[in-house]
LODODO-175707 format. One record per atom (N, C-alpha, C, O): y, z, x; residue in one letter. Coordinates in steps of 0.2 Angstrom, whole numbers, plus 5000, padded with zeros to 4 digits. Atoms other than C-alpha are relative to their C-alpha. Layout:
YZXA ...
This chain:
500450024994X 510449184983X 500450005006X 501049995007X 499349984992X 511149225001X 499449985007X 498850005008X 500150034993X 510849145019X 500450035007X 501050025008X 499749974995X 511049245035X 500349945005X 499949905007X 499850034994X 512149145048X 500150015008X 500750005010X 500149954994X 511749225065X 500549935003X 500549885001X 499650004997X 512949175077X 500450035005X 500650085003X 499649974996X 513849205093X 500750055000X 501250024997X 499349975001X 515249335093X 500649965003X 501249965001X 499450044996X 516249225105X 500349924994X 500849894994X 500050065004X 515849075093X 500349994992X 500450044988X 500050025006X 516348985077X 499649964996X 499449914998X 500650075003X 515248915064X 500449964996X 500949974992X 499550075002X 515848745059X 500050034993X 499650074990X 499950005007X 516648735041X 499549974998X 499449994992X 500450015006X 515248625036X 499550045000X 499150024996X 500549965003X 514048755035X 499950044995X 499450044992X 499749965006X 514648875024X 500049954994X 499849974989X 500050055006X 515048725014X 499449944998X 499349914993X 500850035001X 513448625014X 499650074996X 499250044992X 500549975004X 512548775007X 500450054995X 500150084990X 499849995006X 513848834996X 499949944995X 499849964989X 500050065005X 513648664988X 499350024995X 499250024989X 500749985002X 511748714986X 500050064996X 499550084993X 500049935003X 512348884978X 499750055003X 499450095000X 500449934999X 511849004991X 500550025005X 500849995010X 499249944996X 513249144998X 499650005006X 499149975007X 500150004993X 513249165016X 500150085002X 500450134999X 499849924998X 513249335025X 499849985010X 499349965013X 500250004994X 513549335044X 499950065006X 500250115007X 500149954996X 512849405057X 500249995008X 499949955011X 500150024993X 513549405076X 499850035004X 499750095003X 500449994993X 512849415092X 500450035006X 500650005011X 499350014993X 514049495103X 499650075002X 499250104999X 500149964994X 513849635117X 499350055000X 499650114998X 500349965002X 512249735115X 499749984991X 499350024988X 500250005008X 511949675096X 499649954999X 499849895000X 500350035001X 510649615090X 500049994990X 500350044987X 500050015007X 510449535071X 499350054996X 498750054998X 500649945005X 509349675057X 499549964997X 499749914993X 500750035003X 507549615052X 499950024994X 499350014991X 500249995006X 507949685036X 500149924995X 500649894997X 500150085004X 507749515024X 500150004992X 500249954988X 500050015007X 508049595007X 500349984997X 500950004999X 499350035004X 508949494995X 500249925003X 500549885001X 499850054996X 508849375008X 499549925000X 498949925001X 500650065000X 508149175005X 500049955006X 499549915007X 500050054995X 508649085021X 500350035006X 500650085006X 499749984992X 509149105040X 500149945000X 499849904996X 499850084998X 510048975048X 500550055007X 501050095006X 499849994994X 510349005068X 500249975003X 499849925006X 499550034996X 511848945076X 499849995007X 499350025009X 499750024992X 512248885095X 500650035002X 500950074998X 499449974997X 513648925106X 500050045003X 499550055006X 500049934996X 514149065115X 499949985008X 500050025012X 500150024993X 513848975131X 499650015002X 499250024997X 500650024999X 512448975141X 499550054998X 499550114998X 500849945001X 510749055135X 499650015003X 499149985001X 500549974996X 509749125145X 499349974998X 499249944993X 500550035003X 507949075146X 499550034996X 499650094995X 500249955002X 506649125137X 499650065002X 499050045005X 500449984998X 505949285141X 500550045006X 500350105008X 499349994997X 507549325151X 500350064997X 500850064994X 499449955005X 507849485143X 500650065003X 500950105000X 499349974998X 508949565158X 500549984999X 501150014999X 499150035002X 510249425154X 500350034995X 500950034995X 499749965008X 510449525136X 499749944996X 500249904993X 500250055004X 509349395126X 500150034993X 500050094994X 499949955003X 509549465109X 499350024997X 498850004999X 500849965000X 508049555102X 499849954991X 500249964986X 500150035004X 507249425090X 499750024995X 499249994994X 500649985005X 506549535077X 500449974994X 499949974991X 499950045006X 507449445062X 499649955002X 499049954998X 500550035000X 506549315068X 499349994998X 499149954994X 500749964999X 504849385070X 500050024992X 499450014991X 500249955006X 505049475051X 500349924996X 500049924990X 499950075004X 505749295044X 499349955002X 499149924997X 500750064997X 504049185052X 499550074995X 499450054989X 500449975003X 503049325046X 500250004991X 499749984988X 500050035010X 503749315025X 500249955001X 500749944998X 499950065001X 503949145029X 500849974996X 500949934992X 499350025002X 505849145025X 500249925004X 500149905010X 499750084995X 506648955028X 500550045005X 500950095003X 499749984994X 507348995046X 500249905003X 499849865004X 499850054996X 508348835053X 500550015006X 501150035006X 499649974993X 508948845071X 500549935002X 500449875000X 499650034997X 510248745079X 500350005006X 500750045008X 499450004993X 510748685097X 499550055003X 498850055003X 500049974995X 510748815109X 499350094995X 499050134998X 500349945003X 509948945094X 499349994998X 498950034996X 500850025002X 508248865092X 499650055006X 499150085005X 500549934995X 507948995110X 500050064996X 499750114999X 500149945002X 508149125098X 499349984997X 498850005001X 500650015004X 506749055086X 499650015006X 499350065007X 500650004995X 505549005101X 499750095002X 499150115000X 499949945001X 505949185108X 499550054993X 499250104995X 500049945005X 505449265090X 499349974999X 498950014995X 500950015000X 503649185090X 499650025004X 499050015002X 500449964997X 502949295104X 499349965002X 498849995005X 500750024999X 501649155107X 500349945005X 500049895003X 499650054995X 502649035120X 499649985004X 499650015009X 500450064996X 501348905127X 499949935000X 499349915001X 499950054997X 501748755129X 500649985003X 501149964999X 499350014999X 503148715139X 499949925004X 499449895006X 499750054998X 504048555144X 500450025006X 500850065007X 499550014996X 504448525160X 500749955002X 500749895001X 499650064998X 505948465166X 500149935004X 499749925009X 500350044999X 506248305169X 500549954997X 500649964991X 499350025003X 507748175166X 499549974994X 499049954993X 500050025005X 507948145151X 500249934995X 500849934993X 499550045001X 508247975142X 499949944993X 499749974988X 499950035009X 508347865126X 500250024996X 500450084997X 499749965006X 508647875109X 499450044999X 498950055001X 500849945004X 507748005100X 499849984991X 500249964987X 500350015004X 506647975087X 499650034995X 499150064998X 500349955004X 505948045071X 499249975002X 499049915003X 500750035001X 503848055073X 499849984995X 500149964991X 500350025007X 502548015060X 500050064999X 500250074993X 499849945005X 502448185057X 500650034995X 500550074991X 499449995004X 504248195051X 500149974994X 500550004990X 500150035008X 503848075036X 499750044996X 499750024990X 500549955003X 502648225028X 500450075000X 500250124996X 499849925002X 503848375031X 500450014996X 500849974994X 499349995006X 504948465018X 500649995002X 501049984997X 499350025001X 506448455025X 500249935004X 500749915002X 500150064997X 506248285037X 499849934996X 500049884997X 500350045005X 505348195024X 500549984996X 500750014991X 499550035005X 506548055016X 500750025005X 501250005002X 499350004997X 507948095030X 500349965004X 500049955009X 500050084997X 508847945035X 499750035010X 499550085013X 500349994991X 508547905056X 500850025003X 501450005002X 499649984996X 509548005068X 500549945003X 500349885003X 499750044997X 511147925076X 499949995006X 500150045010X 500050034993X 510947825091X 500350045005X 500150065010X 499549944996X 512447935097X 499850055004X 499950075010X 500049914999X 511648105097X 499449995008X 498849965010X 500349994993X 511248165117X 499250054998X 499250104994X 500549955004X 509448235116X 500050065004X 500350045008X 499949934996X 509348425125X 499649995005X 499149955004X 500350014992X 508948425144X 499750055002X 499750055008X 500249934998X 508248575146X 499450014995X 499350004989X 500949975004X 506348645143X 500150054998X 500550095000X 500149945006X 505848755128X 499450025001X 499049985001X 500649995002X 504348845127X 499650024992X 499650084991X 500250005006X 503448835110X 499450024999X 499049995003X 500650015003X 501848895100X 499649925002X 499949875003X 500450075000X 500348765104X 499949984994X 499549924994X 500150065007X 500348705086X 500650004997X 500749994991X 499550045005X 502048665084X 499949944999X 499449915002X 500250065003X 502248515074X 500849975004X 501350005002X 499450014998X 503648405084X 500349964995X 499849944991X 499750055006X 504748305072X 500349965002X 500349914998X 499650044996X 505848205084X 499850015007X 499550075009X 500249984995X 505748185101X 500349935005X 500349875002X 499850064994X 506348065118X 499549995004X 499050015004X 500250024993X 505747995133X 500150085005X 500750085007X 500049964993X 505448155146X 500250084994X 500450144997X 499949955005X 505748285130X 499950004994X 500250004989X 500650015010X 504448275114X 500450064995X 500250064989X 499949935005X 505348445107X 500649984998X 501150025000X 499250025001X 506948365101X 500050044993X 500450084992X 500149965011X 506548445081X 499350015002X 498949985006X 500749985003X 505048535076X 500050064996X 500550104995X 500249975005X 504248635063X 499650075003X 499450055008X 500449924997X 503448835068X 499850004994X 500149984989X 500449985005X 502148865055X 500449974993X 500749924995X 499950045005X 502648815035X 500850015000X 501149974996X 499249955002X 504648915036X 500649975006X 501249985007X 499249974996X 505648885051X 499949935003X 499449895004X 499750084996X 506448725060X 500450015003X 500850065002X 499649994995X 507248685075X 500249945002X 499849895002X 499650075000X 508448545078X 500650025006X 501150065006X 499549994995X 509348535096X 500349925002X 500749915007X 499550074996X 510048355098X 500549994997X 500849944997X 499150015003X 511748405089X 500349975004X 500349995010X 499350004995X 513148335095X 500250065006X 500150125005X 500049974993X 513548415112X 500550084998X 501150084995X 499649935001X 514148625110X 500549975005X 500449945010X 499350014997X 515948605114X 500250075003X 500250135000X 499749964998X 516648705125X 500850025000X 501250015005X 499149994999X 518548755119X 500350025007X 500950015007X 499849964994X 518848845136X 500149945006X 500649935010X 499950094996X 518648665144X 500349964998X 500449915001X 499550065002X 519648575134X 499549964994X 499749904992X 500450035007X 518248535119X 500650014994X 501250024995X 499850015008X 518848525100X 499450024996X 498850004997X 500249995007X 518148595086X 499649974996X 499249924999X 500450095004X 517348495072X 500549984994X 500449944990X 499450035004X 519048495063X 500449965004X 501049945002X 499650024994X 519648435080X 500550015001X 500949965003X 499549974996X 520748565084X 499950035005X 499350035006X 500149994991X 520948625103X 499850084999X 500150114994X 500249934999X 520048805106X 500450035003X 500850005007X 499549974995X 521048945112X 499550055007X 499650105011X 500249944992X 519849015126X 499250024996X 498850055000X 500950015001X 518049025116X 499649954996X 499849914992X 500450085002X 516548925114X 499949984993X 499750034989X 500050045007X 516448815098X 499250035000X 498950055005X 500750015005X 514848835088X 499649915001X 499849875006X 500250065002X 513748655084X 500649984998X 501050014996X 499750045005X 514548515078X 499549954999X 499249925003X 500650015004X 513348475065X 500249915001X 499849885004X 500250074998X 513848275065X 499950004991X 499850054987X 500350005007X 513448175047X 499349995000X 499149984994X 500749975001X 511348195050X 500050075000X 499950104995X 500149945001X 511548355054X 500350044994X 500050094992X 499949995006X 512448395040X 499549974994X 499550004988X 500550015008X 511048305028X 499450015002X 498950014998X 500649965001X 509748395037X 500250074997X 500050084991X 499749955004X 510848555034X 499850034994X 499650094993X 499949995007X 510948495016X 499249994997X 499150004991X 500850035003X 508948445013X 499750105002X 499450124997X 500249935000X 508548635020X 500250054995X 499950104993X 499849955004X 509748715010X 499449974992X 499050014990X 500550015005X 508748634995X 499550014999X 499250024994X 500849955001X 507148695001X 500150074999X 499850104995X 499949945002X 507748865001X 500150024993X 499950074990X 500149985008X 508348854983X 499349994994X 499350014988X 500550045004X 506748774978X 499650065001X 499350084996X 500549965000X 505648914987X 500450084998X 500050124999X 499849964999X 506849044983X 499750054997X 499950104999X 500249955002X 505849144971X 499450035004X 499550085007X 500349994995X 504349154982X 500050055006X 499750105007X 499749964994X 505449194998X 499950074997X 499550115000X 499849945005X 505949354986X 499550045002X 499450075008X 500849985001X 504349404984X 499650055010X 499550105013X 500149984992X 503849375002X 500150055004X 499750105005X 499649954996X 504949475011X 500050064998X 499950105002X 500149975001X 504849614999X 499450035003X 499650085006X 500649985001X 503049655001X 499849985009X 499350025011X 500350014995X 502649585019X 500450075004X 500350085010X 499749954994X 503749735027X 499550084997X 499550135000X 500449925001X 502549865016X 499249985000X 498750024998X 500750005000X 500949775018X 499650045004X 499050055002X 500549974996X 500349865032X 499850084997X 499350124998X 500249935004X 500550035020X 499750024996X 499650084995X 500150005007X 500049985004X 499450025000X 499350054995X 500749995004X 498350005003X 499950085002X 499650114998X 500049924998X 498550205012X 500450034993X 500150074989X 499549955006X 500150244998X 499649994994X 499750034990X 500049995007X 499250174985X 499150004998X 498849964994X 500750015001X 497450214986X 499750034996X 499250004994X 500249955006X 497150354974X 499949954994X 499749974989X 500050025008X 497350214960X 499449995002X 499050014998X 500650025001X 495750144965X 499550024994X 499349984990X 500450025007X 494650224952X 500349994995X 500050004990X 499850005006X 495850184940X 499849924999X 499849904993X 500050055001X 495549994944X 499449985001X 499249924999X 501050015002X 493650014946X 499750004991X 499349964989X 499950005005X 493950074928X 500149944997X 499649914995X 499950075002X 494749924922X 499849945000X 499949904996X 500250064999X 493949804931X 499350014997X 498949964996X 500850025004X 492149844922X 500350014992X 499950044988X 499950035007X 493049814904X 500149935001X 500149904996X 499950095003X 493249634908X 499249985000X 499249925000X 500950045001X 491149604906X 500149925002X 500049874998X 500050084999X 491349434917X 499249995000X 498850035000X 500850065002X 489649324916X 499850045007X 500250075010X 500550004994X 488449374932X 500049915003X 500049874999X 499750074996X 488749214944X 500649974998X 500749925001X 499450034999X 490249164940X 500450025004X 500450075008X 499550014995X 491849134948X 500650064998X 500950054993X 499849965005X 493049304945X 500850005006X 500950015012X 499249994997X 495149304951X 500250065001X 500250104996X 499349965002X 496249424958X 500549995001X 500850025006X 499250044999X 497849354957X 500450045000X 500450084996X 499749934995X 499049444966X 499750055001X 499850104998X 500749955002X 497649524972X 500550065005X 500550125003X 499849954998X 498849614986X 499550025006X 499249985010X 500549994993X 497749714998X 499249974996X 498649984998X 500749995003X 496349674986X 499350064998X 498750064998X 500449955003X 495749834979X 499549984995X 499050024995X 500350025005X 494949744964X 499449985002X 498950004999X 500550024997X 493849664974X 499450005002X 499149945003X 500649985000X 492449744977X 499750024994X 499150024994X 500249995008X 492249804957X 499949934997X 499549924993X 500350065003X 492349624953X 499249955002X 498949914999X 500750034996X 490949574966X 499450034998X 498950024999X 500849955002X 489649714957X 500049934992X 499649904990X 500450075006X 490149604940X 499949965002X 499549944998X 500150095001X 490049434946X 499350015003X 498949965001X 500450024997X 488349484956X 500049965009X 500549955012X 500150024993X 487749424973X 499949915001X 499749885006X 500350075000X 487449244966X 501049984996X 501249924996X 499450005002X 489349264959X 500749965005X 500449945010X 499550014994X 491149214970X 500550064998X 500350104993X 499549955001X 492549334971X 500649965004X 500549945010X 499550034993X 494349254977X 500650044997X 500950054992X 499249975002X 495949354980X 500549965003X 500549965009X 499250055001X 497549244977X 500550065000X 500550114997X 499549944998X 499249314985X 500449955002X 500249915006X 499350034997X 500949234988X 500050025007X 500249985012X 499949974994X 501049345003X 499550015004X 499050045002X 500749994998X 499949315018X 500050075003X 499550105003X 500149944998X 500449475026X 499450054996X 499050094999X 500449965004X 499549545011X 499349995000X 498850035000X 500950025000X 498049445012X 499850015007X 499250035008X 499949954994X 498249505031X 499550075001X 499050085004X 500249935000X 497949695027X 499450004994X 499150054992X 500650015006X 496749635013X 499250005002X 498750045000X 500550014995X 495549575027X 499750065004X 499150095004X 500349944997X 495749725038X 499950044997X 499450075001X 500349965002X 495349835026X 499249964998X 499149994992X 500550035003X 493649735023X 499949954994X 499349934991X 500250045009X 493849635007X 499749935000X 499449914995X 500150055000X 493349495014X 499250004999X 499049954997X 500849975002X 491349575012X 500149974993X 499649954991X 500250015007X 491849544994X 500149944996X 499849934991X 500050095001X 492349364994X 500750005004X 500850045008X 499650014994X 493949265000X 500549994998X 500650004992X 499649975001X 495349275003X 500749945000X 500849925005X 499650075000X 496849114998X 500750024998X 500850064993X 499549995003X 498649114999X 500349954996X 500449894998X 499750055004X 499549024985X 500250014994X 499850064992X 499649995004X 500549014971X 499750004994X 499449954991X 500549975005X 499749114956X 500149964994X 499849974989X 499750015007X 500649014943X 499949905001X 500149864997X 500450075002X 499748814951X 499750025007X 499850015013X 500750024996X 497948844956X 499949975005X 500349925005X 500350054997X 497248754968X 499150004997X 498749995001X 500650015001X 495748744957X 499949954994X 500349934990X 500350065007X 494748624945X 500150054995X 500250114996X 500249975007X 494748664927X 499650034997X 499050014998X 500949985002X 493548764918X 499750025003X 499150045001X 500349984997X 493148834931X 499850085003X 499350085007X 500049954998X 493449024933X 499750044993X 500050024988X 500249945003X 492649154923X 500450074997X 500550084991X 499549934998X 493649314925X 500750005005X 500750005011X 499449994996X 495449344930X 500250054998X 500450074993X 499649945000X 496049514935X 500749985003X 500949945008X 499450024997X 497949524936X 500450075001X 500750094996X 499749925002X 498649704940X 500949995002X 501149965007X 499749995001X 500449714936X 500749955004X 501249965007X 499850064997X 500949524940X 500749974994X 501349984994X 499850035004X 501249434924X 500850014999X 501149965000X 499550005002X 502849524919X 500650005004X 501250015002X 499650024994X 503649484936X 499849945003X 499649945009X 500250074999X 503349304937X 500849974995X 501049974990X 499650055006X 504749194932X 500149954996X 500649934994X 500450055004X 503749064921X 499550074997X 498950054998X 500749965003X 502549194913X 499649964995X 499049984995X 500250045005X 502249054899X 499649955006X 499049955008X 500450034993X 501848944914X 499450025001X 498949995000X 500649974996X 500649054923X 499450044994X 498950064996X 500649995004X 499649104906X 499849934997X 499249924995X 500450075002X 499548914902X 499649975006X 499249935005X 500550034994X 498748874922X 499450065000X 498950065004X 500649935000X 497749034919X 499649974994X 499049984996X 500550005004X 496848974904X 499949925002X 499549904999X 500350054999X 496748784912X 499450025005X 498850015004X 500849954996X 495548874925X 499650045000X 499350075004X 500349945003X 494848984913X 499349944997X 499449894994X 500550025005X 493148914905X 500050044994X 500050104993X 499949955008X 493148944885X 499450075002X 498850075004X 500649935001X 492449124883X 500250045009X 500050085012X 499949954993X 493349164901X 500550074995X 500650074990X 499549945001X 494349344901X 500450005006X 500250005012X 499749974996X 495749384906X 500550085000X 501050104997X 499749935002X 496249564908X 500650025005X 500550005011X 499550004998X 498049604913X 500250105000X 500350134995X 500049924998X 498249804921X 500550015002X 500949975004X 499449984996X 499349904927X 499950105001X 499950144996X 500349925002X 498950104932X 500650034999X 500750085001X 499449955002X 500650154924X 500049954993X 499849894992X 499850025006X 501050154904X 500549985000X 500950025003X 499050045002X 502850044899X 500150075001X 500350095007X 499849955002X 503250204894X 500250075005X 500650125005X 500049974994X 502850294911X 500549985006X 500950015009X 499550034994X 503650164923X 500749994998X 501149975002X 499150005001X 505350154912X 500450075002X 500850085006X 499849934996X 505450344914X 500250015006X 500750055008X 499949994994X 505350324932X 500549955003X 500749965009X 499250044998X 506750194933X 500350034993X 500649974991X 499549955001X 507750314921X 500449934995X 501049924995X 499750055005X 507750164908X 499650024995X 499150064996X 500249995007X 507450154889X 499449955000X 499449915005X 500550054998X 505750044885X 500349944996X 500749954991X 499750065002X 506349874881X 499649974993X 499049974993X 500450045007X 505849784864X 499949945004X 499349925003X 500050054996X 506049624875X 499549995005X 499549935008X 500350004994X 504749674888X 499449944997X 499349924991X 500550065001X 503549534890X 499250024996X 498950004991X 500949985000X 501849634891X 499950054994X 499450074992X 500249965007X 502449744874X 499749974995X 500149924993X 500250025006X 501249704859X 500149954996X 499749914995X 500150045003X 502049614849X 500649955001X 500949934997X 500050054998X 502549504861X 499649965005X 499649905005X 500250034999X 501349474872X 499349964994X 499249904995X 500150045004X 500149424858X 500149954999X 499749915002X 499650095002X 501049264851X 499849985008X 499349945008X 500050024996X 501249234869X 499449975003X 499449925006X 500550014999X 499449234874X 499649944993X 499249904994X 500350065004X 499049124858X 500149935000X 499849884999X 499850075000X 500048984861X 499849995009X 500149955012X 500350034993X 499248974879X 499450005000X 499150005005X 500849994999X 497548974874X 499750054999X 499150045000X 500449914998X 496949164874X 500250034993X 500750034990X 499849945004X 496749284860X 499650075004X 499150095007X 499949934997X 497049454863X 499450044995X 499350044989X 500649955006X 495549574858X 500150085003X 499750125000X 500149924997X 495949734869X 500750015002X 500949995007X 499349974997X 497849814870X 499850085001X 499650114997X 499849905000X 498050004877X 500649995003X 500649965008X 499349984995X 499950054882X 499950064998X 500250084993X 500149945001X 499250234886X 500650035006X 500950005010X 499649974995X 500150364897X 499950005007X 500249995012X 500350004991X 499050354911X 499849935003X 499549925009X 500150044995X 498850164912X 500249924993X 500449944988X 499750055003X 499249994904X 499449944998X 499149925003X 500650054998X 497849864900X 499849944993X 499749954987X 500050045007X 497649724888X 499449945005X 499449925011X 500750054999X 496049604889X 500049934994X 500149944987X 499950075004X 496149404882X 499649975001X 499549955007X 500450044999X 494849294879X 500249925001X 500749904997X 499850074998X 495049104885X 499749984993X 499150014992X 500250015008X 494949014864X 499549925003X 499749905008X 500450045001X 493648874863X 500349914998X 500349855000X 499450075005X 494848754852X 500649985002X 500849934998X 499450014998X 496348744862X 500249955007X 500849945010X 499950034992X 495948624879X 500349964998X 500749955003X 499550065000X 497048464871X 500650054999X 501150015000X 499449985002X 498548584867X 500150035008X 500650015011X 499749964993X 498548704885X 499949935006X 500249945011X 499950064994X 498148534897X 500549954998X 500849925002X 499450024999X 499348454887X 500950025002X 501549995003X 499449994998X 500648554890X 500250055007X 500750095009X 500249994992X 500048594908X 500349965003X 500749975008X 499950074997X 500248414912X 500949994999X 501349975003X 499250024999X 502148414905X 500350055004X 500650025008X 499849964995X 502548564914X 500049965008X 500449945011X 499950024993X 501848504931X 500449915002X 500549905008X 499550054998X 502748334930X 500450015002X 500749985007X 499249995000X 504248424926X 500250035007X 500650015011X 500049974990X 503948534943X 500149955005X 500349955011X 500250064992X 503448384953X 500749985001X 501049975007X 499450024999X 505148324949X 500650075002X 501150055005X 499549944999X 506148504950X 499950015008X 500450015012X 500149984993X 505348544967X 499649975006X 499249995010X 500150064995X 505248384977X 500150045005X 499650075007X 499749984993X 506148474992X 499450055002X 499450075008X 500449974999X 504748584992X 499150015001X 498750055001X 500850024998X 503048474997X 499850025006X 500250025011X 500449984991X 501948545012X 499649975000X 499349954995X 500750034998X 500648475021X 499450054997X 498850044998X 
């Protein structure tokens, strides 16, 4: 896992940073800001940003003859919702990269301590972190912000002291004062500069917000993954990949779901299935497409899907739904790129009602898409026979329909009638185990 460190070319970023998030196990890769250079909005491979201060003074926002730099990392980071944490003087990058700057703080002496809001006890990385030190001076200088930032801290004459931008990105300006080496500042190992500006000095809060972000980043990082892939190809996907449609019109009337019920596309993507599941469920039916990525459920919308039901982002492997409750679940070419796949066929048969289906597609045969990545077929593959089989029995499903044909991929599993003490029991140990794996990663 790796964290971009954007940063001033004049500047140094403190030793604890690099080391705070090596502790958490995530490589660092930096980017600086120097003469004309702007940081790449490419994200692949990438689970976090984390934007420094320094460099001396910043321009404001919107000032882009001073040479502001062009916040398109930012902008493609809010957009797949990568954790983004600013610092100092770098939080004008984030504001800058939200494109929606309405509300501003006027100036205005600034003065007391700062302090965490009520909203800071509910966030993921604020939430559980001790109280700022009385020390830290709060920033003097107005920001312009989105009208639904959420503030996290805040002073007398300056409410934006921390705050949260939609679910992914944080901004923390009351560090310790940017030193300026040229003047006669000190470092954060408190050696003398020879002629350029220091970076933040994180301070020990600032180091155990640091360290509380880096932990949301490992928490969400399969996700992030995901995200960033696919939000930079959403706006094309439904153009490049439109020819499959009759193949998944096809598909989707071998699942025979009930007329009125409730029918899933998970990872629905742009939601091509969508409209073939709304002819089975009927007019008296629901239709909901599930997607980690909103980008996707974005271009899901523009193309119309929403005529065919709605449209929810969230994490395909814990519902947000009752039990018992869904009918039919299409899933085209998920399962075997899920890192729990055991997991997510035991939350699929807890929101399955007995006698639900679930049909698992793919418009390419193993045998087709190994060729095309110039690999042998794996005996280990998840979705081959005779493994997924077993796999679907011990979560509740038996398998009544496999084809692994040249031209498409398709296996169909009934939800078993006899199995709800054995799949809610070992639903409930799973999600225990999670609640405790991925505390760092509760949202409102």
């Amino acid at each position: 896992m790796a964290v971009v460190v954007v940063q001033h070319a004049s500047a140094e970023a403190p030793p604890t940073v690099h080391r705070v998030l090596a502790s958490a196990g995530l490589a660092t890769r930096t980017v600086r800001l120097g003469d004309g250079e702007d940081p790449s909005a490419d994200l692949s491979g990438v689970e976090g940003v984390v934007i420094l201060g320094g460099g001396g003074s910043v321009p404001r926002t919107g000032d882009v003859a001073a040479g502001v730099p062009d916040p398109a990392l930012v902008r493609e980071a809010l957009a797949a919702e990568v954790p983004l944490l600013a610092l100092g003087s770098g939080t004008r990058l984030l504001a800058d990269g939200t494109g929606t700057a309405t509300r501003t703080y006027a100036a205005g002496p600034a003065g007391g301590t700062v302090e965490l809001t009520p909203a800071a006890c509910s966030d993921p990385v604020f939430g559980g972190a001790s109280l700022p030190s009385p020390g830290l001076r709060p920033a003097p200088d107005p920001l312009e912000l989105p009208a639904d930032t959420v503030v996290l801290a805040s002073c007398e004459g300056y409410p934006e002291q921390a705050f949260r931008i939609g679910v992914s990105a944080w901004g923390v300006r009351f560090l310790p004062q940017e030193e300026a080496a040229a003047t006669g500042g000190t470092g954060e190992g408190g050696s003398a500069g020879h002629g350029s500006p220091a970076g933040p000095v994180l301070g020990p809060w600032g180091e155990e917000i640091l360290g509380r972000f880096a932990a949301l980043v490992t928490a969400r990082a399969e996700h992030t993954t995901t995200r960033a892939f696919f939000t930079r190809r959403a706006d094309a996907w439904e153009e490049r990949f439109a020819y499959q449609t009759p193949a998944y019109e096809a598909a989707v009337a071998r699942m025979r779901t009930v007329p009125g019920g409730l029918a899933l596309d998970l990872g629905c993507g742009t939601g091509r299935a969508m409209p073939a599941l709304r002819s089975q469920v009927g007019p008296a039916g629901r239709v909901l497409g599930i997607d980690v990525t909103p980008a996707m459920l974005t271009a899901a919308a523009r193309h119309g899907r929403t005529r065919h039901g709605g449209l929810l982002a969230a994490d395909c492997t814990r519902l947000p739904l009752p039990a018992a409750s869904v009918h039919g679940i299409f899933s085209a070419g998920l399962l075997d790129h899920l890192p729990h796949p055991h997991t997510a066929l035991l939350e699929w048969a807890r929101v399955s009602a007995p006698g639900g289906v679930l049909l698992l597609f793919h418009p390419s045969g193993r045998a087709e898409r190994a060729a095309r990545h110039s690999r042998p077929l794996d005996p280990d593959d998840l979705i081959a026979e005779h493994n997924l089989r077993p796999a679907l029995e011990t979560t509740g499903w038996r398998l009544d329909a496999y084809e692994d044909a040249p031209g498409h991929f398709l296996a169909r599993a009934v939800r078993t009638d006899h199995a709800d003490h054995t799949v809610h029991a070992a639903h409930a140990a799973h999600a225990d185990h999670a609640n405790h794996a991925d505390h760092a990663d509760h949202r409102n």
